[in-house]
C-alpha positions as CSV (number, residue, x, y, z in Angstrom):
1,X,0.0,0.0,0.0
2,X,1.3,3.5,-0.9
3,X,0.4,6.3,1.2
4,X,-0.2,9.5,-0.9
5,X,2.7,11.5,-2.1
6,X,0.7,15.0,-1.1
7,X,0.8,14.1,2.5
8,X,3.5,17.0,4.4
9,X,6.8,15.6,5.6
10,X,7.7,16.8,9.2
11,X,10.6,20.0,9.0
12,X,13.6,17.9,9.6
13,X,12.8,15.7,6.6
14,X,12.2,18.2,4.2
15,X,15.3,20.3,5.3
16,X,17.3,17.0,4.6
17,X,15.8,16.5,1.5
18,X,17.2,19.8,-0.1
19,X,20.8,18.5,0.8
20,X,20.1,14.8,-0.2
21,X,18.5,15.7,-3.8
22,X,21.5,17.6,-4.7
23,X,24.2,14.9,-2.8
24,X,26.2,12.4,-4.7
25,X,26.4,10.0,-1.9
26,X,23.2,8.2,0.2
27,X,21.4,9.9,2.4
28,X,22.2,9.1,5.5
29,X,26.2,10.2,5.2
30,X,24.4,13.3,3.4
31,X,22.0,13.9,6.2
32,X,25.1,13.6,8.9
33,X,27.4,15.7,7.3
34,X,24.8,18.6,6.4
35,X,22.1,19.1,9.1
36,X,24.0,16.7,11.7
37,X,26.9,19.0,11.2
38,X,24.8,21.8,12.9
39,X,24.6,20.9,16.8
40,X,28.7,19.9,16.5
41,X,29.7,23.6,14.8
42,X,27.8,25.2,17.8
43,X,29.6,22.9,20.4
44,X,32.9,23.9,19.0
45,X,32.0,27.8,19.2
46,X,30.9,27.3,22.5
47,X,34.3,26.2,23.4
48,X,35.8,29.0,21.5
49,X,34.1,30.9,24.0
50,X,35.1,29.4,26.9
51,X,38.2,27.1,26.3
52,X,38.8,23.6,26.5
53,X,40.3,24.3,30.3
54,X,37.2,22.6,32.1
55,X,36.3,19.2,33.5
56,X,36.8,16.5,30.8
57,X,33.4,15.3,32.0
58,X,31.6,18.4,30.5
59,X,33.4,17.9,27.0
60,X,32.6,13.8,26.9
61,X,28.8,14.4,27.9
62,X,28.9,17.8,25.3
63,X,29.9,16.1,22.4
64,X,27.5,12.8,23.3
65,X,24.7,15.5,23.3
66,X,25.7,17.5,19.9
67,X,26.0,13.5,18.6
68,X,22.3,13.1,19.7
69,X,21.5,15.9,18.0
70,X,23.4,14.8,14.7
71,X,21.9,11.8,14.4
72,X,18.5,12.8,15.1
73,X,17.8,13.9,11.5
74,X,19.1,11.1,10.1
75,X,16.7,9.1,12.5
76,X,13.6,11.2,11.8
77,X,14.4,10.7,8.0
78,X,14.8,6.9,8.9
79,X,11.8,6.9,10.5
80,X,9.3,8.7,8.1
81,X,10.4,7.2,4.6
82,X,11.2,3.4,5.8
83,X,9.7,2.2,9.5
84,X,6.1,4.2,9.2
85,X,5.4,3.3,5.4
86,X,6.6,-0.2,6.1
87,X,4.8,-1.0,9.1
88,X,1.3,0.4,7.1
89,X,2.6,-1.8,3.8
90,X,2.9,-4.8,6.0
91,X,-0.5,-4.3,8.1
92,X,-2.5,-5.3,5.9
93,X,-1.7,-8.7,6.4
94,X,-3.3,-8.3,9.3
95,X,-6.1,-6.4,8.4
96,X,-7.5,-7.8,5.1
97,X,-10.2,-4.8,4.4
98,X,-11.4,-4.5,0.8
99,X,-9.2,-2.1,-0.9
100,X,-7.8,-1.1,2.6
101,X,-9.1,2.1,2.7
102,X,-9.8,2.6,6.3
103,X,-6.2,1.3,7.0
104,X,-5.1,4.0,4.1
105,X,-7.1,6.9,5.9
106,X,-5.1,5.7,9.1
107,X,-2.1,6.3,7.0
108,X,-2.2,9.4,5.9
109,X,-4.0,10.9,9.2
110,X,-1.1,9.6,11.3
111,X,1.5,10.8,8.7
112,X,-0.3,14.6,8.7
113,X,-0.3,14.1,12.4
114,X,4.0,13.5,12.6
115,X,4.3,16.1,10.3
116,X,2.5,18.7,12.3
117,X,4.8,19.4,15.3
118,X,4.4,23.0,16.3
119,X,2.8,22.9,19.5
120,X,5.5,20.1,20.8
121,X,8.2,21.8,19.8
122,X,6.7,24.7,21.4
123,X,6.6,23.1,24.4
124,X,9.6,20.6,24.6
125,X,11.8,24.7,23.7
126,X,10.3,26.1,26.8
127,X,11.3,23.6,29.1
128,X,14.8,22.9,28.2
129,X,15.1,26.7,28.1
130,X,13.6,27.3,31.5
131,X,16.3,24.2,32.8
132,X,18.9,26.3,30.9
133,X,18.2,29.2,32.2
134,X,17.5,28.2,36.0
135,X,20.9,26.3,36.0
136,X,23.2,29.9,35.2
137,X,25.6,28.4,38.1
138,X,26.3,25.4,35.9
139,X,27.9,27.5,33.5
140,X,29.0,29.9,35.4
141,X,31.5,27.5,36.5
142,X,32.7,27.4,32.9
143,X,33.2,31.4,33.1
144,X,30.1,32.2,31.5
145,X,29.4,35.8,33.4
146,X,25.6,36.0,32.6
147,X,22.5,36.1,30.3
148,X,24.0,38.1,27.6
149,X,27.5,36.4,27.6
150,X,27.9,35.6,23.7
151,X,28.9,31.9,25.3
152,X,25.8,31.4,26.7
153,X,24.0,32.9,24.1
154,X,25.6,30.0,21.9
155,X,24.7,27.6,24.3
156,X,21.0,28.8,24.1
157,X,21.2,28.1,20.3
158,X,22.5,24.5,21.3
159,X,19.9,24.1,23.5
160,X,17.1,25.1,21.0
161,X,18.1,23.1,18.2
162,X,18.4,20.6,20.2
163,X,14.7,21.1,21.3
164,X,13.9,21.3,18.1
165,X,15.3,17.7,16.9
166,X,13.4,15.8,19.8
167,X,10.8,17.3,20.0
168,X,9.9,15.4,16.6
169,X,11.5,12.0,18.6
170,X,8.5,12.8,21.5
171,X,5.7,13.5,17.9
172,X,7.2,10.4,16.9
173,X,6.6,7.9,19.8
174,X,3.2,9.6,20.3
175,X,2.5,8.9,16.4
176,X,3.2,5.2,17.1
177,X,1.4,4.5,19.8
178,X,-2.0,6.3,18.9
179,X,-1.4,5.0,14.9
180,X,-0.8,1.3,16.3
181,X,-4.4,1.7,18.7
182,X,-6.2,3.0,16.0
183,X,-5.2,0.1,13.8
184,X,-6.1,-2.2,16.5
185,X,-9.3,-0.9,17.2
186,X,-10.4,-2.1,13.5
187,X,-11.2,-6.1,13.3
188,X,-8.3,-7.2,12.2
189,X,-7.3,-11.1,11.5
190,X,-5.4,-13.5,13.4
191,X,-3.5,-16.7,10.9
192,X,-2.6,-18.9,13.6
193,X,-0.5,-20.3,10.5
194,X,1.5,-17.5,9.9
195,X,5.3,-18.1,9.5
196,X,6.0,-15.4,12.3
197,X,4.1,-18.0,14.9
198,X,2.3,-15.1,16.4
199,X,-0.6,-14.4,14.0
200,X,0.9,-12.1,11.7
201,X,1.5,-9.6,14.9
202,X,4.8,-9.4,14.9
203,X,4.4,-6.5,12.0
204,X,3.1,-4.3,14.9
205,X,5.7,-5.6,17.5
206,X,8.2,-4.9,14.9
207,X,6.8,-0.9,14.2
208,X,6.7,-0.6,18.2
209,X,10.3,-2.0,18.8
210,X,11.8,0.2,16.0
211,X,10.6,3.4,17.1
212,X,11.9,2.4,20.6
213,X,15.0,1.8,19.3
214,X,15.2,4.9,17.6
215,X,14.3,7.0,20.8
216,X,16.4,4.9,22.9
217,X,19.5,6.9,21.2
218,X,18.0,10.2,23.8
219,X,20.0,8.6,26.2
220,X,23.0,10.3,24.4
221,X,21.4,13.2,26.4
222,X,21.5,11.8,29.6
223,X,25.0,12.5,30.6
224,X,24.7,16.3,30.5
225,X,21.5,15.9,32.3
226,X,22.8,14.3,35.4
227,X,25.7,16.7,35.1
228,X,23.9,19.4,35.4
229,X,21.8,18.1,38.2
230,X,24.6,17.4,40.0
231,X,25.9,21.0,39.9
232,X,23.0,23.6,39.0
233,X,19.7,24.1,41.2
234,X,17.1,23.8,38.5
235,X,17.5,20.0,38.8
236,X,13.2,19.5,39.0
237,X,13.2,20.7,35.3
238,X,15.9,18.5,34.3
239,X,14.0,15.3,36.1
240,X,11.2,16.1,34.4
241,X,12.8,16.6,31.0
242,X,14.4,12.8,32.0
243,X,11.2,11.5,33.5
244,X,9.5,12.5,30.0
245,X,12.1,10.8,27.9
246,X,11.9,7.5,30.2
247,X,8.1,7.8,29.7
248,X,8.0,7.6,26.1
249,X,11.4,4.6,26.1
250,X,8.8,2.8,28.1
251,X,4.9,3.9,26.5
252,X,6.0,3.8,23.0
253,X,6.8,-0.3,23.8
254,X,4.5,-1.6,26.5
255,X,1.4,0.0,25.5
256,X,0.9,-1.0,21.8
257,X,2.4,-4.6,22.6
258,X,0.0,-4.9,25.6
259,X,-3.3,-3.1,23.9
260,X,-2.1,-5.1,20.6
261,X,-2.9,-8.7,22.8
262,X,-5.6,-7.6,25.0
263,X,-7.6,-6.2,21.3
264,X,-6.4,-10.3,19.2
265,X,-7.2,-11.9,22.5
266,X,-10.6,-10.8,22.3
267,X,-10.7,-11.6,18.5
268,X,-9.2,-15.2,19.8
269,X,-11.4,-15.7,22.2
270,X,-14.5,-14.9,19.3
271,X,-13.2,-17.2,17.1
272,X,-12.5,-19.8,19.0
273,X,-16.0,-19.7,20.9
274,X,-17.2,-19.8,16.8
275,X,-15.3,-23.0,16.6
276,X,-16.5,-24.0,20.1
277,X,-20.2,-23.8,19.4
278,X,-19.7,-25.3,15.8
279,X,-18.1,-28.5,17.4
280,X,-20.9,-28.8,20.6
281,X,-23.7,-29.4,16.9
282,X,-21.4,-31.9,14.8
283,X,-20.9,-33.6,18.2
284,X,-24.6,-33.5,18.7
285,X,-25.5,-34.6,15.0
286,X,-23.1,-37.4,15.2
287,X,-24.7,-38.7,18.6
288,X,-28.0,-38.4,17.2
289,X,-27.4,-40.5,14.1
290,X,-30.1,-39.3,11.9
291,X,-28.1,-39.9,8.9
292,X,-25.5,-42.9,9.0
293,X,-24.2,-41.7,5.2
294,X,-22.8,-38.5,6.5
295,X,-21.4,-39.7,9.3
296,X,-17.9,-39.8,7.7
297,X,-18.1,-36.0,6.8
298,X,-19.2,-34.9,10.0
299,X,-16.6,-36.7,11.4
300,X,-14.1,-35.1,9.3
301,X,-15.5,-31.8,9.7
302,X,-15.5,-32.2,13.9
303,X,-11.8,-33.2,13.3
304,X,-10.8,-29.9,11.0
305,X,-12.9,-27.6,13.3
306,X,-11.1,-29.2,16.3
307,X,-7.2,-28.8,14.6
308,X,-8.7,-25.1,13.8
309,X,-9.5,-24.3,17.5
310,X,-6.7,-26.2,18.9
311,X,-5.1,-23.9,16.4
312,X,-5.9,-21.0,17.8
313,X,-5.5,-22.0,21.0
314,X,-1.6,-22.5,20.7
315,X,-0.6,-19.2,19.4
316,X,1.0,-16.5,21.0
317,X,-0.7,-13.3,21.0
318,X,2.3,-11.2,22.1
319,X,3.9,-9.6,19.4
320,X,7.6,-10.8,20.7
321,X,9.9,-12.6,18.5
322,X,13.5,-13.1,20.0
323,X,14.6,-10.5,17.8
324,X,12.3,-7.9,18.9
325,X,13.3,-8.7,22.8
326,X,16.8,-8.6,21.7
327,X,16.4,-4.9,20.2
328,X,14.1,-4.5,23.0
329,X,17.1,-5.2,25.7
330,X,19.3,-3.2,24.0
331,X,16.7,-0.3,24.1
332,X,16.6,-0.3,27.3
333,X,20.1,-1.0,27.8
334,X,21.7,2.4,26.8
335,X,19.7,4.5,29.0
336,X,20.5,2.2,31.9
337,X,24.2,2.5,30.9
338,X,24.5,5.8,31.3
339,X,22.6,6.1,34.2
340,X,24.8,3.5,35.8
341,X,28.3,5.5,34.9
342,X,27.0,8.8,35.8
343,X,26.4,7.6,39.4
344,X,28.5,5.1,39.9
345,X,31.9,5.8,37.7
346,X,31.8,9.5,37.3
């Protein structure tokens, strides 16, 4: 299924086009090396400012924040032209609607709805302002005097790009959660046959677990977080900042996989109570005997209908394949990581 063409990209993908229609190589090394070039040349004017004479901590968790920042575009890129149209290409396998129109509208509404970002970015800007602002001692320690200081004004411009950039990651894990409950809200089909062994699911464990992934690269952010906190006093903006990140790490999994089996389990349980009752009257019309010459095709229908629920009853409703709990681990594992080295090695 295509979605239409005319549908907006969000900002960050149509800023990357510009530089990738007019780049000889892919666009990923194009993306990096144009608008992932942007948070690194405002690092290293920041240390013009201020000189590299300051705790090698600030530079390491500096530059792992600027990387966040250059990678971001690439991500977003990643995730509006590949993981979003591939997840809605392969859903119809598990939502066989003629023509698939109501899983098309769901496409582009969800698309339109990435794209449209203003009032999260608006609002993601404000708060890692206000914990810029309210932590002036941070930087102070770095020599920056005040406010005005061109340093900090740099900074600032750091801080707002960098706003900017995940602010579409937060549209983006909101866009996949809502997209995959809409989805499941239709009545989709379960194949307990299907070569994934989980009923054709794993296409919607595989959309959840992707876009995890892909926000799980935030924790890049993490280090300058805790630094901060450790040495400025606006640390209740910062845990909120963090506690917002952590939510979505965690919502953007856990609630389509566990709304995803609640939604085929009722399905399951449907069909199979179908089967149930379907089975209780060839049982009955076999007892009864009315008819000895269709005896053998009753009994050969009792024995398919029972195969079919038995069927159904064997297959797992979770969308987890051991590759999706392997990227799922290693989600969750870089966010740990650094929370362990920031308290426990730094």
């Amino acid at each position: 299924m295509d979605i239409d063409e005319d549908v907006d990209e969000v900002w960050v993908t149509r800023l990357s086009r510009i530089f990738v229609s007019r780049s000889p190589l892919g666009a990923l090394p194009t993306i990096l090396l144009s608008v992932g070039s942007i948070p690194f040349i405002l690092t290293g004017v920041f240390f013009v400012f201020i000189g590299l004479d300051v705790r090698r901590v600030f530079i390491g968790s500096q530059l792992l924040a600027a990387l966040l920042s250059a990678v971001g575009p690439a991500l977003i890129w990643r995730y509006e032209n590949n993981i979003f149209t591939t997840f809605i290409q392969r859903a119809t396998e598990v939502t066989p609607h003629e023509d698939n129109r109501a899983l098309q509208a769901i496409a582009v509404r969800y698309r339109s709805f990435f794209s449209d970002v203003a009032a999260t970015t608006g609002i993601w800007t404000v708060l890692l302002l206000s914990a810029l602002v309210a932590n002036l001692e941070y930087f102070a320690s770095f020599g920056v005097t005040g406010y005005t200081d061109p340093a900090f004004l740099v900074y600032g411009l750091f801080a707002v790009w960098t706003a900017v950039i995940t602010a579409v990651g937060i549209r983006m894990a909101v866009t996949t959660i809502l997209c995959i409950r809409e989805i499941g809200a239709l009545e989709f089909s379960i194949d307990p046959l299907h070569p994934d062994g989980l009923g054709g699911l794993s296409t919607i464990g595989y959309f959840a677990i992707r876009t995890t992934t892909l926000l799980s690269f935030g924790a890049l952010a993490l280090p300058i977080a805790f630094d901060v906190v450790r040495a400025g006093d606006g640390s209740v903006i910062v845990y909120l900042a963090v506690a917002v990140y952590i939510g979505l790490i965690i919502g953007s999994f856990a609630f389509p996989t566990i709304y995803i089996n609640r939604r085929a389990n009722e399905i399951k349980r449907s069909i199979m109570n179908s089967k149930r009752e379907r089975i209780h009257e060839l049982q009955s019309q076999l007892l009864a005997g009315d008819n000895p010459e269709n005896l053998e095709t009753l009994q050969m229908k009792l024995e398919e209908l029972r195969t079919e629920h038995d069927a159904y009853d064997s297959v797992s409703l979770y969308p987890l394949s051991l590759s999706i709990i392997s990227r799922l681990v290693s989600s969750v594992f870089l966010p740990l990581f650094f929370a362990v080295v920031e308290t426990y090695v730094i």
